[in-house]
N, C-alpha and C positions, 0 to 999 in steps of 0.2 A: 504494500500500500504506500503510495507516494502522497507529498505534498501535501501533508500531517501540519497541526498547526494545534498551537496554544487548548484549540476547543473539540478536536480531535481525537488529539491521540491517547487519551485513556481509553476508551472505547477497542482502538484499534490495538491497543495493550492485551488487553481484554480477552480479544478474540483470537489472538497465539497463544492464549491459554485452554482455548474452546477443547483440546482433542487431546487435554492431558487425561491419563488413566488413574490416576486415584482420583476420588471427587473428592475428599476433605482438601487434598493438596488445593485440589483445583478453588476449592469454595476458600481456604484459607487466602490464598495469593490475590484472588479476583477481590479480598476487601481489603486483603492490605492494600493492592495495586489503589483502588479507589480512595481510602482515608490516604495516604502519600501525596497522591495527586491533589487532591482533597487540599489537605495542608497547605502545598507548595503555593496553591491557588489563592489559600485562605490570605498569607502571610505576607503574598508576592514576593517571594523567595528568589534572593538575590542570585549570581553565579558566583559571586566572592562570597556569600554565608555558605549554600551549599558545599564548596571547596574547604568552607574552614569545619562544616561538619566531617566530611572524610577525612578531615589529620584527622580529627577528633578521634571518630573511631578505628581510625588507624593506629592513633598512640594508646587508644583502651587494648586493640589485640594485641600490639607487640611485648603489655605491661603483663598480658596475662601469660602464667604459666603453673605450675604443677602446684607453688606453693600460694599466688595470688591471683584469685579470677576477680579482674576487674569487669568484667561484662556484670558479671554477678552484681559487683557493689553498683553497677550504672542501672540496673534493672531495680533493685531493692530502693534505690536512691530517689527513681521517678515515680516509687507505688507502685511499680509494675507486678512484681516477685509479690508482695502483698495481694494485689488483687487476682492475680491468678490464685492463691494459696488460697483465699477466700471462696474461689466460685467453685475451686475441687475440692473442701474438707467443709461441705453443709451440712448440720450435725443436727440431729435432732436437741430439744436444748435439754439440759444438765449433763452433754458430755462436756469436756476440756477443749475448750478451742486452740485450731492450729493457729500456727503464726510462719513467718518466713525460715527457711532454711539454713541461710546466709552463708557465707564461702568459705567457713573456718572446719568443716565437717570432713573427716577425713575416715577411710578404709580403717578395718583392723585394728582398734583401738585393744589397750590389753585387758584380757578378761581380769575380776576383782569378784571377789566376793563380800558378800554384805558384810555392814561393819570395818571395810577396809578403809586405809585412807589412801584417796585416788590421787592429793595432790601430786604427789611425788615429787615434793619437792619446790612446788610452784608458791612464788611470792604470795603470803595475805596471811590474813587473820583464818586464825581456824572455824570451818563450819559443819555442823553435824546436820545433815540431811535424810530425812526421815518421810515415811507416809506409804501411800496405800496405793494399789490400782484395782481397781473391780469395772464391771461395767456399769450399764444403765439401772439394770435392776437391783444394782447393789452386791451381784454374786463376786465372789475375789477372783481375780486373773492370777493363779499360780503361773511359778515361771516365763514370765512377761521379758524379755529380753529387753533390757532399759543402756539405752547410750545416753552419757553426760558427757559435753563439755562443755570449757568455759575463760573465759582469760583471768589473767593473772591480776594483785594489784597494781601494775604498771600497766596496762591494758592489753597485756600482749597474749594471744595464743602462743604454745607451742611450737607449731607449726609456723611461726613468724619467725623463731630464734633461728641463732645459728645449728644448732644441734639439735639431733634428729629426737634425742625423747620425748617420750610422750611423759603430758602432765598435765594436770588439772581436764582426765583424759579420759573415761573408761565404759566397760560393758558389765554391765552386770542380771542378774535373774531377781524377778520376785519372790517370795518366800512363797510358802502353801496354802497362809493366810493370804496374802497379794501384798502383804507389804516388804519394803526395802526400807536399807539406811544404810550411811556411806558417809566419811569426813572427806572432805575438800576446803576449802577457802571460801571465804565472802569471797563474792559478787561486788564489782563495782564500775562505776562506767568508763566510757571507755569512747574514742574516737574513731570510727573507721580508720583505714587507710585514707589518708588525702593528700598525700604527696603525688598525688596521679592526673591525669586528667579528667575522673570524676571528682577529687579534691578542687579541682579549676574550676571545672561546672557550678559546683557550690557556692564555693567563694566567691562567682560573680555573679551570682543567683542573690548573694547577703544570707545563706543557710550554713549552718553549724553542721559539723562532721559526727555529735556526740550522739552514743546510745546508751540508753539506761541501763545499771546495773543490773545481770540476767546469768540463768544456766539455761543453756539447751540441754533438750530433751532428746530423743525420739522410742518410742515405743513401739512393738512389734507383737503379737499374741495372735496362734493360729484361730481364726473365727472370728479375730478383730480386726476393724481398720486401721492400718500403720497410725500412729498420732508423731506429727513434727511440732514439737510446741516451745516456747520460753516460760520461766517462770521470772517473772520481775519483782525486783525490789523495791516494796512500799515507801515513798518518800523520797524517791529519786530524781532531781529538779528536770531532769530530759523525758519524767514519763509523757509529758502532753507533747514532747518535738524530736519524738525517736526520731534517727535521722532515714531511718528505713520503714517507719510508719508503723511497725508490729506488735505495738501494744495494746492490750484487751484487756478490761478492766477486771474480768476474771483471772486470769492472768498474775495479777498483781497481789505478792504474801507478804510477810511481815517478818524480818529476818530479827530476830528476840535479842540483845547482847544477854552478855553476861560476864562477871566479872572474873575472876580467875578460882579455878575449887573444882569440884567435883565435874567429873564432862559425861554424857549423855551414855555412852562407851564405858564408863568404871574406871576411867582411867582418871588422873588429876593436872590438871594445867596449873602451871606457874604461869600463862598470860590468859588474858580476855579473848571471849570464844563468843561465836553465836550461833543458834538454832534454827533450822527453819521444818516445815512440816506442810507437806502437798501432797497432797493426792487428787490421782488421776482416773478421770471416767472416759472411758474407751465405748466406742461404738461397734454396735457386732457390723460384722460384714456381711455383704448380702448374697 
């Protein structure tokens, strides 16, 4: 088709897509193709902005690799990663709502058994983690296969350092009753990566890089639905401007101090320690 023009050639887009053979492909592209054009139209999109959008995402692929996905933080960043997580984990209510995934989640974490302490190591105050999973009706989820992780108090993963161990890192099972418990470290917030080109986007948006202080979840039980969740710390000044949008006010516990004596475990701390206690309702699967 020749001699295409401003008011054409979506259309004519379109219709090189007419004889692809999956129809999801075909229905997904045929709206992207439309909202793009759409856009372009909206904004009257320069040749020098669209140019500077491809460094753009040129500098987000060349940043990503094995230990930083920056696409991930550009998606989390725009709501994206959020609203998708939302339109695929609709729960009937009094389960535990999901939240974002986010890019810190890695393979192979070490198994630990209840009662262990997962830090290994990792900077913070001591936390004793405790609580329950059952389902909707209340029955217990034995052996629920529970991954945590979480950053340190310097806000770093693991997997950000130089050195390959894992920490503040682990898998563990539920007990018979459906509850678990596990010492790691407070929770505290923490800045994305924004040394990057979605750190630019922000900052000349006038948006702060911070997220609230949080443990990841995710949970697994045959007959249940995977749950990807956070649990947030009550009082935390970035809960209303997570910078990835993924707070739910469910969501949000109340981590106890306490001052140095007796710890949850029988054991005795010479410092200040704090408690937290959640449980989780899982949705059967269908």
């Amino acid at each position: 088709m020749r001699n295409l023009d401003e008011h054409t050639i979506t259309e004519a887009v379109l219709a090189r897509h007419g004889d692809a053979p999956d129809p999801r492909l075909k229905e997904v592209m045929t709206s992207l193709v439309r909202h793009l054009h759409a856009f372009a139209r909206e904004v009257q999109l320069t040749e020098a902005e669209w140019e500077a959008g491809i460094r753009f995402l040129t500098e987000v692929g060349h940043l990503t690799d094995a230990k930083r996905q920056e696409f991930i933080l550009l998606s989390d960043t725009l709501g994206l990663s959020m609203l998708v997580t939302a339109m695929a984990n609709r729960k009937p209510a009094g389960c535990t709502e999901a939240t974002v995934f986010g890019p810190f989640f890695v393979e192979g974490a070490p198994v630990h058994h209840n009662g262990d302490d997962v830090a290994n190591g990792a900077s913070g105050e001591p936390c004793f983690v405790s609580g329950r999973i059952t389902g909707l009706d209340g029955e217990p989820v034995p052996n629920a296969e529970i991954e945590v992780w979480q950053a340190d108090s310097e806000g770093f993963y693991d997997v950000q350092r130089e050195d390959a161990s894992h920490r503040a890192r682990a898998r563990l099972h539920s007990l018979p009753d459906g509850r678990y418990h596990f010492r790691s470290i407070v929770a505290e917030p923490y800045p994305i990566p924004h040394d990057g080109p979605v750190g630019k986007m922000l900052a000349a948006l006038g948006r702060h890089p911070w997220r609230p202080a949080h443990l990841h979840f995710m949970i697994t039980a045959p007959g249940y639905e995977r749950l990807v969740t956070h649990v947030f710390r009550d009082g935390d000044r970035y809960l209303d401007s997570d910078a990835v949008f993924g707070v739910r006010s469910s969501l949000i516990a109340q981590w106890i101090h306490h001052g140095k004596g007796a710890a949850p475990d029988g054991t005795h701390l010479d410092t200040p320690f704090s408690t937290l206690e959640f449980d989780f309702v899982l949705n059967r699967s269908s």
